[in-house]
DRENMILO-909548 format. One record per residue (C-alpha): x negated, y negated, z. Coordinates in steps of 0.5 Angstrom, whole numbers, plus 500, padded with zeros to 3 digits. Layout:
<nodes>
XYZ;...
</nodes>
This chain:
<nodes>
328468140;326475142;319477144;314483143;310486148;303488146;302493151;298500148;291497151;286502153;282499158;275501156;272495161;277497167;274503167;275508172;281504173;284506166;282514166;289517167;293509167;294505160;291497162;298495161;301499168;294497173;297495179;296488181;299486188;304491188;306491180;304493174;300487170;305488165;312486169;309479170;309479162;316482162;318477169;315471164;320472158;326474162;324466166;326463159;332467157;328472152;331478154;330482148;324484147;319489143;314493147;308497143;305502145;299507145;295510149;299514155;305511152;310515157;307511164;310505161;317508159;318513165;317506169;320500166;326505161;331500157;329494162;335495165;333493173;328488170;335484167;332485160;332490154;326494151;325497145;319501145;316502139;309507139;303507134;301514133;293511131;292505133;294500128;291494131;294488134;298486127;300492124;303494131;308489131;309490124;312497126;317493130;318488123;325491123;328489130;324481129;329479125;329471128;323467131;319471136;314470141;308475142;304476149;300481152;301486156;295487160;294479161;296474167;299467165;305462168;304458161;311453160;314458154;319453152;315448151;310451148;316453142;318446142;312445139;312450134;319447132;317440131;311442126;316447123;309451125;309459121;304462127;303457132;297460138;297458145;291456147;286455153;279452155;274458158;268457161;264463156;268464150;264469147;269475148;275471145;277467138;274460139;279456136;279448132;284444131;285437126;289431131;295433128;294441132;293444127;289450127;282448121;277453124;278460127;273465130;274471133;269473138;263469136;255469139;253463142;250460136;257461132;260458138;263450136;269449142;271453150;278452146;280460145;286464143;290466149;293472145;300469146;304467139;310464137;311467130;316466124;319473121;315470114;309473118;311479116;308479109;301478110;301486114;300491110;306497113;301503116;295499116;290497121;291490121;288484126;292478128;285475129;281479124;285479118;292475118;289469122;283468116;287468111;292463113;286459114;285460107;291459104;292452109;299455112;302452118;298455123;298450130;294451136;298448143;293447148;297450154;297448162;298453167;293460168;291465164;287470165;286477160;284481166;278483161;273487166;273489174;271483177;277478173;281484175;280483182;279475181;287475179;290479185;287473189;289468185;296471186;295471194;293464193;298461188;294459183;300461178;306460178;309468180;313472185;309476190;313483192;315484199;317479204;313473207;312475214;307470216;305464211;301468206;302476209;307480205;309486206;313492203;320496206;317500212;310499213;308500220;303494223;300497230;300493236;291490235;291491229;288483226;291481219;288474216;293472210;293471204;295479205;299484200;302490204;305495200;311500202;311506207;303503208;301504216;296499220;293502225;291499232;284495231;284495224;283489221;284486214;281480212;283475206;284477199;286484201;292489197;294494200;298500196;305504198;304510202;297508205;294509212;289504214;286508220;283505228;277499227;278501220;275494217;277490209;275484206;276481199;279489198;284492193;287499194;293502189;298507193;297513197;290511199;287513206;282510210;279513216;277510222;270505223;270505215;269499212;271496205;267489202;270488196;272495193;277497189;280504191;285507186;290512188;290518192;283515195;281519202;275515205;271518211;270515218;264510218;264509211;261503207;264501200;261495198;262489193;264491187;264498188;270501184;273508187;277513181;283517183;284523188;275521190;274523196;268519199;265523206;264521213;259515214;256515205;254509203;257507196;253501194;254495191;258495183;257503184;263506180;265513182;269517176;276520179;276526182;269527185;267528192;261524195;259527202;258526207;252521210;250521203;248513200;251513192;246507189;250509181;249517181;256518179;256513174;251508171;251500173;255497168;252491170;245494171;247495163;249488161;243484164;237489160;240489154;240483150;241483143;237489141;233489147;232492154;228488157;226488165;220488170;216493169;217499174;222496177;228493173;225498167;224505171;223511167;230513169;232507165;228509159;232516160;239512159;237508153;234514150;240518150;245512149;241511143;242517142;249519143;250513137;247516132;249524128;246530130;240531127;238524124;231523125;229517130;222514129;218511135;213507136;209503142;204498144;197501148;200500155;199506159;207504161;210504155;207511155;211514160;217509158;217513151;216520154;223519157;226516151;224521147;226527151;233523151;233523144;232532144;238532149;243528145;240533138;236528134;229529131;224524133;218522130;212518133;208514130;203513135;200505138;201501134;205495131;212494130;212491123;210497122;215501126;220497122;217498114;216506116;224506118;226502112;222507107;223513110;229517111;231515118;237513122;233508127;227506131;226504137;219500139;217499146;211493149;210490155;210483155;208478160;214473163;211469168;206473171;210479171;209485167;215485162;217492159;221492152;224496149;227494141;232498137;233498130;238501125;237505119;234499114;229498120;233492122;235489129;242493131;248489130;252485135;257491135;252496135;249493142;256493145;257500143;250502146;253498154;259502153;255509152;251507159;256504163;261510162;255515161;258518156;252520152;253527147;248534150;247538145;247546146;240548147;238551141;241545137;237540141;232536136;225536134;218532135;213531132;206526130;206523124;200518123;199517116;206512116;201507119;196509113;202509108;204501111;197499109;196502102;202499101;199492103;193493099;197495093;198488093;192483093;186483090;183487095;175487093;176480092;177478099;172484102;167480097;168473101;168476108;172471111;170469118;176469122;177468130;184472132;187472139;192476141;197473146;197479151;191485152;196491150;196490143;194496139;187494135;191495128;189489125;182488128;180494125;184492118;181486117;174489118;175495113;177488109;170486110;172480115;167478120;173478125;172474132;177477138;177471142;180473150;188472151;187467156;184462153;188456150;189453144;184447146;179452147;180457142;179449137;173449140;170456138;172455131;168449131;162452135;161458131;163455124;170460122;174459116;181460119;184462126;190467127;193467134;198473134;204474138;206480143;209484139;205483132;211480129;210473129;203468128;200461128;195459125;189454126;185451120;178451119;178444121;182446129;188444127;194447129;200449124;206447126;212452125;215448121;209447116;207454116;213457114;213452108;206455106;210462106;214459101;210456096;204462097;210467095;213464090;206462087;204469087;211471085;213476090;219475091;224471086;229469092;227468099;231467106;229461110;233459116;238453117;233448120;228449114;226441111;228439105;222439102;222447101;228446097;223441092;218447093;223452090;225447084;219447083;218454081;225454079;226459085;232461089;232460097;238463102;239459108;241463113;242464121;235464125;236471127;231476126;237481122;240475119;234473115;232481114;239482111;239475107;232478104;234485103;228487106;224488113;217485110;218478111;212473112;215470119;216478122;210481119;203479122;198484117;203483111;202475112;196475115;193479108;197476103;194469105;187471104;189473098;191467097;186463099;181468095;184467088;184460089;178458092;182453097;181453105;187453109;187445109;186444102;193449101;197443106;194438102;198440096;204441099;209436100;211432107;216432111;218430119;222434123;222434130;224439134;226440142;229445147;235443152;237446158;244448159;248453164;251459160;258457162;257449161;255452153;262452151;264446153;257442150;260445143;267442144;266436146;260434142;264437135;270431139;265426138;263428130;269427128;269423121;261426121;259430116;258436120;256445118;259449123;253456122;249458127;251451130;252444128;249441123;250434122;248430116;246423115;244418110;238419106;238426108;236426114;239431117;240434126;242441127;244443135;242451136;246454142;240459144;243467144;240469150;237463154;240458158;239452154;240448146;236447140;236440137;231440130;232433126;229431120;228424117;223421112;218420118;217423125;220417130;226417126;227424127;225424135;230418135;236422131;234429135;234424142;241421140;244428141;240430147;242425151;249427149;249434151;245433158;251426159;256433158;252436162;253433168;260430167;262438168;257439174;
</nodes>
C-alpha cells in the first residue's frame, strides 16, 4: 500500500505562525507537524509516499528532499493553484496505482493504520473514512453510519442545527485507485464537498472506521499549543526528539543547563539551546535550538521555535515565540499571546492576554500591547454571532470595535459599492454608526444612511435598491445590561451567510482590511425618502381609506425605549387611536389596559421592529404558533403570495389551510436567511412589523371580523414547545446518541431531528445556533399528548447530559 501526504495547507488560523512557514513544517516538540505523519506511515511499512503541496512548497522539499533520512521515499507533486483536497491527489493519480491511504500533513494522530486497512478490506470498501467522536463538530464533516459501518450520511462543516452526531471525518482515507474516476483532472475538487456526496448518491462502498487512539487537526493556536503538551504528556503514541535526561526532561545535542537553573518535566530543550543560572522552566514548556534563556528568566506552559532569546527577569505564561524572537529583561507575554518571527519586544513591555504580534515588528520598551498589532482573534469570534456583533454597550462594544466591523465589512465588499445604513434613536447606536461609516470611506465604499428607523425597512430599501449590503445598529436589553448590535446584510437585504461571517472574523483577526488611496475614498449621503418609499409601497396594497375610516383603537408596546416612533406616527396618519403602553409593563397589565379602555387589538413589538405578538380585543395572547397560521390563512385569503415559507415546526394544520386555497408552503430551516431565501424575498410577515401589522388591519377591515372571530374560523391544532439547556460541547454528543436511540424510527435530519409518529404527531429537536440550549416542538391531536411526546425527548437529552458530566 502507498500513501499520500496532504501537505499544501495554508494555515490562515495559525497565523502568525504561518506567515513565512506553510502549516505542514510548524514545529512541534522539536519536528515538523508533518514528520509525525511521515513517522506514522514508515510505523506500518508504507514507505512510498506521495506529498502534495502548494503554499511555499520549497520548505518542505529543502527539509525532507527524497525521505531518504527518514527511511522512506517522496514523491512530491505540486498544484500551481489550489485544486482542493481531491484534485490535489488527483495529480498524484499516476503514481497510486495500488490501494492508498491518504493523511494530512498538518494534523497529530497515533491511529492503528493497519487495522484500519483490514477493515477496509473485509467490507471490500471504495473509500473507507477514519473517524472520531469530538466534543464541537461544527468545523469538520459530521459523519452517520448504518450497523454495518456504513457511511448513510455525510455533512462537511454543519451549524449547529445541521449537526446530527459528535462522529466526524478525521481526513484519513484508505482509498481504491477506481476513486479516480469520480475527479475531474485541473478541477477544484473536494473529497468532502463534491466526491463524498456523490458516492453517497450512487450508494457506493464508502465506510467509516471509528478509530481509537488521538487526533487532533491542530486547527487554530490554542490546539497548537495543546498538541505540544499532549506529546510532553504521551497522551499519543509518538517519539519525542532529544535524550530523556530525567523522566519527562528531553534535551537536544549541546544544550548548556547552568548550575540554579529549575527545570519541571514534562520539559522539551532543542539543540545548541543555553539555560542560564536561576532560570526556570515549568511544565508543558518547549524550547527550540539555538536559544538563550537568560538569569530568573521564567516560562510556564510556553512554546518557543529556534533562535529565540529571552533576557533576564523576563516572564512567559503561555506564549508562543516563533523564530528569531528577542525578548527584553522584565518582559511579560501572557496566555495565549502569539510572537511572529524576528519581533523584538523591549524591556519591561507587557503583552497582553491572546495578543498576537505579526513578524517583524518592535514593541518598545515598557509599552503594554492590549491587541494594537493585531486584532484579538477571540475578541472576534465572541462578538460575531451569525450575522450579528453584539456586546455591552461601551464596554464589549466600543467605538473602535465599530470602527473594525465597518472596515472589515467593508474590505468584503468592491470598491464602490453602495452600503446603506440604518439605527434605532439611542444616542449610542449614533456614535456607533459614526465609526462604522467612517470605516466604510476608508476601505472606498458609498455609504447611504437613512436615518432612525426600523430595520425592516433598512432591509426592503437593501433589497430594492441598488445596494451591496446593509448594516443596522440597536441597542438592546439583555439582563439589565445595555446591549449594542450591529446586524449585517447582503445584497438582497438578507442576513449574511455562514461563509460570509467566517470571512468578516478572518478580516479582524488578521486585520487585513482594504484603504483605499484618498481621493478614491467613498461618498456619504442622507437619503429620507427610502423610509417613505417603504411606506407607499405598503399602503399600495391595502385599502387604505378603509382602515382610516374604521379608526381602529390599538394598544402598542414597544419591548425597549429606544425605538424609532415610525409605526406610532404610521398608524396614526392611518386614522388608528393608538395607545403607547410604557415598555416595562407586562402582559397582565397590558390585558388589563385593553380591557379598561375597551381597545380592539393589542400589538406588542419586538426590539428591532422585526417580530410581533399579538393580543385579541378579548386579552388573549396569541401564541406563536397561531400567529403564524393567521399570516398564512390572511395571505393566502388576500392572494398576495401563491407560495409561502414556513418553518420545519409549523403544524399540520397549515398544510390544510394551503390545500384549501389550493396553495403551496415551503418548509424550510427556522433561520431568518433560510426563510427570506425560500420566499425569495425580505418582506415577510414574521420579520416585518408595519407590513404585517398593516396588512392585518386590512384584513380585519374588509371582513369585518375582530381578531377572535379570524381564530374562530381557523382549524386547531396542539403543539407544544419548550427549551432545554445544554453546554455547547455536550451538544454534539446529545445528537449522536439520540439519533442511536431513533433507529428504525421515522426520523428527518434538517435543521434537527424530526421524529414522526403515528397519526401524525409528530417532535422535532432544535440544536439552537447560538445559545446554549435545545428546542423540542411536538405536535399531537391535544396538548397533553404533545407535552407528553416533547417530555419523552426532554428527558432523553438531560439523562445524555449527565451521562457526559
Amino acid at each position: 500500500m502507498k500513501g499520500v501526504i496532504m501537505a499544501g495547507g495554508k494555515g490562515t488560523r495559525l497565523r502568525p505562525l504561518t506567515c513565512s512557514v506553510p502549516k505542514p513544517m510548524v514545529p512541534l516538540v522539536q519536528k515538523p507537524v508533518m514528520q509525525y505523519s511521515i513517522e506514522l506511515l514508515k510505523q506500518y511499512g508504507i514507505t512510498d509516499i506521495a506529498v502534495t503541496v502548494q503554499y511555499l512548497p520549497d520548505v518542505i522539499r529543502d527539509y525532507f528532499g527524497d525521505g531518504s533520512k527518514f527511511g522512506v521515499n517522496l514523491t512530491y507533486f505540486e498544484e500551481t493553484t489550489p485544486l482542493g483536497t481531491a484534485g490535489s491527489v488527483k495529480q498524484a493519480e499516476e503514481f497510486l496505482d495500488e490501494p492508498f491511504i491518504v493523511v494530512s500533513g498538518d494534523a497529530l494522530t497515533d491511529f492503528d493504520l493497519k487495522s484500519g486497512v483490514d477493515f477496509h478490506n473485509e467490507n471490500n470498501s471504495l473509500v473507507t473514512i477514519f473517524m472520531k467522536q469530538v466534543e464541537c463538530p461544527l468545523e469538520f464533516g459530521v459523519i452517520m453510519t448504518d450497523e454495518q459501518d456504513k457511511i448513510v450520511r455525510f455533512l462537511e462543516k454543519p451549524s449547529w442545527s445541521e449537526v446530527f452526531s459528535d462522529t466526524v471525518n478525521t481526513g484519513i482515507y484508505i482509498m481504491d485507485p477506481s476513486i479516480f474516476s469520480y475527479i475531474k483532472k485541473d478541477a477544484v475538487v473536494d473529497f468532502s464537498k463534491d466526491v463524498f456526496p456523490q458516492l453517497l448518491a450512487e450508494q457506493s462502498a464508502m465506510y467509516g472506521y471509528a478509530a481509537d487512539g488521538y487526533w487532533s487537526d491542530i486547527g487554530n493556536l490554542k490546539q497548537y499549543r495543546q498538541a505540544h503538551s499532549d506529546l510532553l504528556n504521551g497522551s499519543l503514541d509518538a517519539s519525542i526528539q532529544g535524550t530523556e535526561i530525567e523522566p519527562t526532561i528531553w534535551v537536544g545535542e549541546n544544550v548548556i543547563i547552568e548550575e540554579g537553573a529549575k527545570i519541571e518535566g514534562p520539559v522539551s530543550i532543542g539543540s545548541n539551546t543555553i539555560i542560564r543560572s536561576g532560570a526556570h522552566l515549568g511544565q508543558h514548556t518547549v524550547v527550540g535550538s539555538d536559544t538563550t534563556i537568560s538569569n530568573r528568566a521564567s516560562l510556564k506552559r510556553s512554546v518557543l521555535w529556534n533562535g529565540n532569546y529571552l533576557g533576564d527577569d523576563s516572564e512567559l505564561r503561555g506564549a508562543t515565540l516563533c523564530h528569531g524572537v528577542t525578548v527584553g529583561t522584565k518582559a511579560t507575554l501572557y496566555e495565549d499571546a502569539v510572537i511572529g518571527h524576528h519581533t523584538v519586544i523591549g524591556e519591561e513591555a507587557k503583552i497582553q492576554p491572546e495578543v498576537k504580534v505579526w513578524p517583524y515588528k518592535r514593541v518598545e520598551a515598557a509599552t503594554t500591547v492590549p491587541q494594537a498589532y493585531v486584532w484579538n482573534e477571540v475578541g472576534a469570534q465572541s462578538l460575531l454571532k451569525g450575522h450579528r456583533a453584539s456586546g455591552v454597550a461601551n464596554v464589549e462594544m466600543t467605538p473602535e470595535d465599530a470602527s473594525k466591523l465597518g472596515a472589515a465589512y467593508g474590505s468584503l465588499l468592491n470598491q464602490g459599492t453602495k452600503v446603506l445604513i440604518a439605527s434605532d434613536n439611542h444616542p449610542f447606536s449614533q456614535v456607533m454608526k459614526l465609526s462604522l461609516i467612517q470605516s466604510l470611506q476608508a476601505s472606498g465604499i458609498h455609504v447611504v444612511e437613512l436615518g432612525e428607523t426600523m430595520l425592516p425597512i433598512l432591509r426592503y430599501s437593501v433589497e430594492m435598491a441598488d445596494a451591496g449590503g446593509g448594516i443596522y445598529l440597536r441597542i438592546a436589553d439583555r439582563a439589565q445590561e445595555k446591549q449594542m448590535v450591529i446586524e449585517f446584510f447582503n445584497e438582497q437585504g438578507f442576513p449574511i451567510s455562514t461563509s460570509e461571517q467566517r470571512e468578516l472574523e478572518q478580516v479582524m483577526a488578521f486585520q487585513s482590511y482594504r484603504r483605499v488611496a484618498f481621493e478614491y475614498i467613498g461618498d456619504y449621503r442622507i437619503d429620507n425618502l427610502l423610509e417613505e418609499r417603504y411606506t407607499n409601497q405598503i399602503l399600495l396594497e391595502v385599502n387604505e381609506g378603509a382602515i382610516r375610516n374604521k379608526q381602529w383603537k390599538i394598544a402598542l408596546h414597544y419591548e425597549t425605549t429606544e425605538q424609532h416612533s415610525y409605526l406610532s406616527n404610521f398608524l396614526s396618519k392611518l386614522g388608528c387611536d393608538v395607545h403607547i403602553i410604557p415598555s416595562h409593563v407586562n402582559v397582565d397589565s397590558m390585558r388589563e389596559y385593553l380591557n379598561n379602555n375597551s381597545l380592539e387589538l393589542g400589538i406588542m413589538i419586538g426590539e428591532s421592529g422585526e417580530f410581533i405578538s399579538l393580543m385579541t380585543e378579548k386579552g388573549i395572547l396569541v401564541t406563536e404558533e397561531e400567529q403564524l397560521m393567521l399570516f398564512i390563512y390572511m395571505q393566502f385569503e388576500k392572494g398576495l403570495r401563491s407560495e409561502l415559507a414556513i418553518p420545519l415546526y409549523g403544524g399540520s394544520a397549515l398544510e390544510e389551510i394551503a390545500a384549501s386555497y389550493d396553495k403551496k408552503l415551503i418548509r424550510t430551516k427556522t433561520s431568518v436567511r433560510a426563510m427570506m431565501e425560500s420566499e425569495g424575498t425580505v418582506q415577510m410577515m414574521a420579520y416585518d412589523a408595519p407590513f404585517a401589522i398593516v396588512h392585518l388591519l386590512d384584513f380585519l377591515t374588509e371582513n369585518n371580523v375582530s381578531l377572535t372571530d379570524v381564530f374562530s374560523e381557523l382549524p386547531s391544532q396542539a403543539i407544544y414547545k419548550q427549551e432545554v439547556n445544554c453546554q455547547t460541547q455536550q451538544k454534539g454528543v446529545v445528537m449522536r446518541k439520540l439519533m442511536e436511540s431513533l433507529k428504525g424510527k421515522n426520523v428527518e435530519l434538517v435543521d434537527g431531528m424530526k421524529v414522526r409518529d403515528q397519526e401524525g404527531s409528530w417532535t422535532f429537536i432544535v440544536p439552537d445556533q447560538d445559545q446554549a440550549t435545545f428546542t423540542v416542538y411536538a405536535q399531537s391531536k391535544d396538548g397533553a399528548h404533545a407535552k407528553q411526546l416533547a417530555g419523552e425527548y426532554i428527558e432523553q437529552i438531560n439523562a445524555i447530559k449527565q451521562q457526559t458530566t
